[in-house]
C-alpha positions in Angstrom: -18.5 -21.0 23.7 -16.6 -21.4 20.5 -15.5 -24.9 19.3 -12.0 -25.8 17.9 -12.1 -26.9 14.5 -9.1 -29.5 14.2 -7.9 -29.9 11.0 -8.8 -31.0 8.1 -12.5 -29.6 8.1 -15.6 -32.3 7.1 -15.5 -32.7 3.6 -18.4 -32.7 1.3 -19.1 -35.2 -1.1 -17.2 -34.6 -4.1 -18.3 -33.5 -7.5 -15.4 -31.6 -8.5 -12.4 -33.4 -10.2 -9.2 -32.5 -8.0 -6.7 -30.5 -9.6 -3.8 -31.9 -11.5 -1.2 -30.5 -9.0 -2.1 -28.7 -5.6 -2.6 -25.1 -5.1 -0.9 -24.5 -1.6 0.0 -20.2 -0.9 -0.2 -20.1 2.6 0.8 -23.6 3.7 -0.1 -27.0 2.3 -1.6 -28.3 5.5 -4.4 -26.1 4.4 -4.8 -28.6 0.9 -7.3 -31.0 1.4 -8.0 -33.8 -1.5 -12.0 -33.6 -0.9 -14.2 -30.5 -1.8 -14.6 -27.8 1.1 -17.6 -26.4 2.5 -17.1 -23.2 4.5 -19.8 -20.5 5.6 -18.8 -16.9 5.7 -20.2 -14.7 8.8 -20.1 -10.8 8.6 -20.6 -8.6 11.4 -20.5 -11.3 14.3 -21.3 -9.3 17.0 -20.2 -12.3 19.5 -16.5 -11.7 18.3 -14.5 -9.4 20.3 -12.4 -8.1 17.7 -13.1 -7.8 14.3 -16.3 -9.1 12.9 -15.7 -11.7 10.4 -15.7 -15.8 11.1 -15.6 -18.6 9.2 -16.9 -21.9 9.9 -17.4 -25.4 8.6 -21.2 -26.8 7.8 -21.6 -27.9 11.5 -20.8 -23.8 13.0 -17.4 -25.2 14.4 -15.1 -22.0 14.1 -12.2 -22.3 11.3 -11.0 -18.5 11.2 -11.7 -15.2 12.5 -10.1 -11.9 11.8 -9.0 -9.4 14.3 -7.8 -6.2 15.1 -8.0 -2.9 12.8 -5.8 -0.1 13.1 -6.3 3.4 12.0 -3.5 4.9 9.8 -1.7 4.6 6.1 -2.3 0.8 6.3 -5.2 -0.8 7.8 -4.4 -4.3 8.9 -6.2 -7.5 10.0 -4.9 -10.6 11.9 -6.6 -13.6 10.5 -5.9 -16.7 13.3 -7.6 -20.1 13.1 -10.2 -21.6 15.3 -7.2 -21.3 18.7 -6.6 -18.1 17.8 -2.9 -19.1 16.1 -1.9 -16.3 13.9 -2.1 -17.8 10.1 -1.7 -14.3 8.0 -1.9 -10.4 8.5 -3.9 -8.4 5.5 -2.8 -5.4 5.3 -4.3 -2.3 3.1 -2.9 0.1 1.6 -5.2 3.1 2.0 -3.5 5.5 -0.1 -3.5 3.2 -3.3 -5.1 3.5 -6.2 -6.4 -0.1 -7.2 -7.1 -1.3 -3.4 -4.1 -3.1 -3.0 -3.8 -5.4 -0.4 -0.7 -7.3 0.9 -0.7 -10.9 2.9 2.0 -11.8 5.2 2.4 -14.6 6.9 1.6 -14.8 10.7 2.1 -11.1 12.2 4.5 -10.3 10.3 4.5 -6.8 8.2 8.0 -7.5 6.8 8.6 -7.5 2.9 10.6 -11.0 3.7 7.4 -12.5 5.0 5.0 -11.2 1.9 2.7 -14.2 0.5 0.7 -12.2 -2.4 -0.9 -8.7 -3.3 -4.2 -8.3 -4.2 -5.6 -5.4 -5.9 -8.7 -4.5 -8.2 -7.7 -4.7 -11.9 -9.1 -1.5 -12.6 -10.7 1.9 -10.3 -14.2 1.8 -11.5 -15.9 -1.5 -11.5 -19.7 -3.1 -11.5 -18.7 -6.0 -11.2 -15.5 -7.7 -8.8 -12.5 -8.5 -10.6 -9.7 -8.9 -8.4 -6.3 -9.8 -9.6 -3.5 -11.7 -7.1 0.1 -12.0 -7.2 2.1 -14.2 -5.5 5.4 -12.8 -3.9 7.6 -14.6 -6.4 5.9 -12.5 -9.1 7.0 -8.9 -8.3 6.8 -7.4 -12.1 2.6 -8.3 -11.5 2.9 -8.6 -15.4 0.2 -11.8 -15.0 -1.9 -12.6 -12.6 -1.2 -15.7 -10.7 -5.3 -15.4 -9.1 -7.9 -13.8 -10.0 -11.5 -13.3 -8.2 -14.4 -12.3 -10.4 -18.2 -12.5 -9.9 -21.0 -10.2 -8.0 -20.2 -9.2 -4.6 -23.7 -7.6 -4.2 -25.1 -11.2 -5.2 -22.4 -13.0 -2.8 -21.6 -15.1 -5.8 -17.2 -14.6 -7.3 -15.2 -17.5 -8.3 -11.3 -17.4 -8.0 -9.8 -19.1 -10.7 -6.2 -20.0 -11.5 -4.4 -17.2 -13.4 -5.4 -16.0 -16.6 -7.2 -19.2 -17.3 -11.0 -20.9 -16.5 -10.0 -23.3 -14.0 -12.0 -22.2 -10.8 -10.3 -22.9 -7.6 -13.2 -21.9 -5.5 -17.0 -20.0 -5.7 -18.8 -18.1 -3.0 -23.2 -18.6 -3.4 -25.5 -18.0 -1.1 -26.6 -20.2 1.8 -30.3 -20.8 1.3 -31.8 -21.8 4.8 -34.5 -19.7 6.6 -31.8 -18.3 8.5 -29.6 -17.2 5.5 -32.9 -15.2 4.7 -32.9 -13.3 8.2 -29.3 -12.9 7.9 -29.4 -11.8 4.1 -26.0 -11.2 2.9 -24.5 -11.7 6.4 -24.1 -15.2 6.0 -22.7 -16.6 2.5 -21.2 -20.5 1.5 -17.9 -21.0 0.3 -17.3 -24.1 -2.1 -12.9 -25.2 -2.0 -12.0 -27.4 -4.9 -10.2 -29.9 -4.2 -6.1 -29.5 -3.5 -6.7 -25.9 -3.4 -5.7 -24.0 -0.3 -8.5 -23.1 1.8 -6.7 -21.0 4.1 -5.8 -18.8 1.1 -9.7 -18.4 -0.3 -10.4 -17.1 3.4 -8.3 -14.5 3.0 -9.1 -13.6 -0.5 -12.9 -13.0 1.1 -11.5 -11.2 4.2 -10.1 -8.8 1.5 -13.3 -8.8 -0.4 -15.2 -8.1 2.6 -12.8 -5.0 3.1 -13.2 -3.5 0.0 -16.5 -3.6 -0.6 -17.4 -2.7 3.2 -16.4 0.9 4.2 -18.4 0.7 7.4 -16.2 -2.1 9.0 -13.3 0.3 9.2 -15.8 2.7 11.4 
C-alpha cells in the first residue's frame, strides 16, 4: 500500500546556503527553505502505469508518472503521491534535439506551457540539457540547464548560463542500491528551489536516455 506524502517532504539537515530569491516553475508550494532529499525509482513494477516514482528518505511516495501514448508526441502524466495531476511531459518524437514540452496539470494547450527542454546539441557523451521557461520563447539563453553523467546517475541543474546548482542527482549507496544498480538514484534540492520542477527534469532524463520505456 502506498503512503501519502503530505507536503512539505522531511528535510535534511542543511549544508547548502539557500538561494538569494526562490526558484518556483511549477508552483511555489513546491519551494521549501531546507535542503531536499528525494530517491529516484526506475522500472517500478508495483506501479500500474508508468514505471517511474519518487519518494522521500523514508519510501513515502512524492510523484509517479503515468500513461504513455503511442504517436507524434509521447506524453506522461506526472501526479503527486494522491494521484493529483501536477504536469504532463510531452515529447516531441519527430524533433531533432529531444525536445520536450511541460504543461501544467493535463493540459496540452500552448496557454498552459511551463518550459521546453531539449538537448543542446544531437550527438552527446555527456548530458547537457538546456530549459526554457515559457516566457522565453526566442530560447536565445537558457533559463536551466542539466549537465553531468547519466550512465553514472550523477547531472546537476544549475541556474541559466551560470554555476549556481539548483539540484545534483548521485547514487544511493546502500546494499540495496547495489542490487538495484542504476534503478534506484538520490536526488539532493537546494534550498528555495522547486522540487516539483527537478522531478520532472529527471522524468525527461529518464525518457531520453531510456528507449525501452516507450516499448
Amino acid at each position: 500500500m502506498e503512503h501519502v506524502q503530505a507536503y512539505p517532504p522531511p528535510a535534511v539537515p542543511s549544508a547548502y546556503p539557500p538561494l538569494a530569491t526562490r526558484v518556483s516553475v511549477i508552483g511555489p508550494q513546491y519551494c521549501y527553505p531546507q535542503p531536499i532529499d528525494l530517491v529516484v525509482l526506475r522500472k517500478v513494477l508495483t506501479i500500474r502505469e508508468g514505471k517511474f516514482a519518487v519518494t522521500d528518505i523514508y519510501s513515502n511516495i512524492m510523484f509517479k508518472t503515468k500513461g504513455k501514448f503511442f504517436s507524434i508526441h509521447d506524453r506522461r502524466l506526472l501526479t503527486d503521491a494522491a494521484g493529483n495531476p501536477v504536469c504532463t511531459l510531452r515529447h516531441k518524437i519527430m524533433t531533432v534535439h529531444d525536445r520536450w514540452q511541460v504543461f501544467r496539470g493535463e493540459s496540452t494547450e500552448e496557454k498552459d506551457l511551463i518550459f521546453t527542454a531539449k538537448r543542446s546539441s544531437m550527438i552527446q557523451l555527456k548530458t547537457k540539457l538546456h530549459v526554457f521557461l515559457a516566457t522565453n520563447p526566442k530560447e536565445d539563453v537558457c533559463d536551466f540547464r542539466m549537465e553531468g553523467s547519466w550512465l553514472e546517475r550523477s547531472c546537476f541543474i544549475y541556474s541559466g548560463e551560470l554555476n549556481t546548482i539548483l539540484a545534483q542527482m548521485h547514487k544511493k549507496h546502500s546494499v540495496e542500491s547495489e542490487f538495484l544498480g542504476k534503478d534506484k538514484f538520490m536526488v539532493t534540492v537546494y534550498p528555495n528551489v522547486d522540487y516539483a520542477f527537478v522531478v520532472a527534469l529527471i522524468a525527461i532524463l529518464d525518457g531520453i536516455n531510456n528507449d525501452d520505456d516507450f516499448e
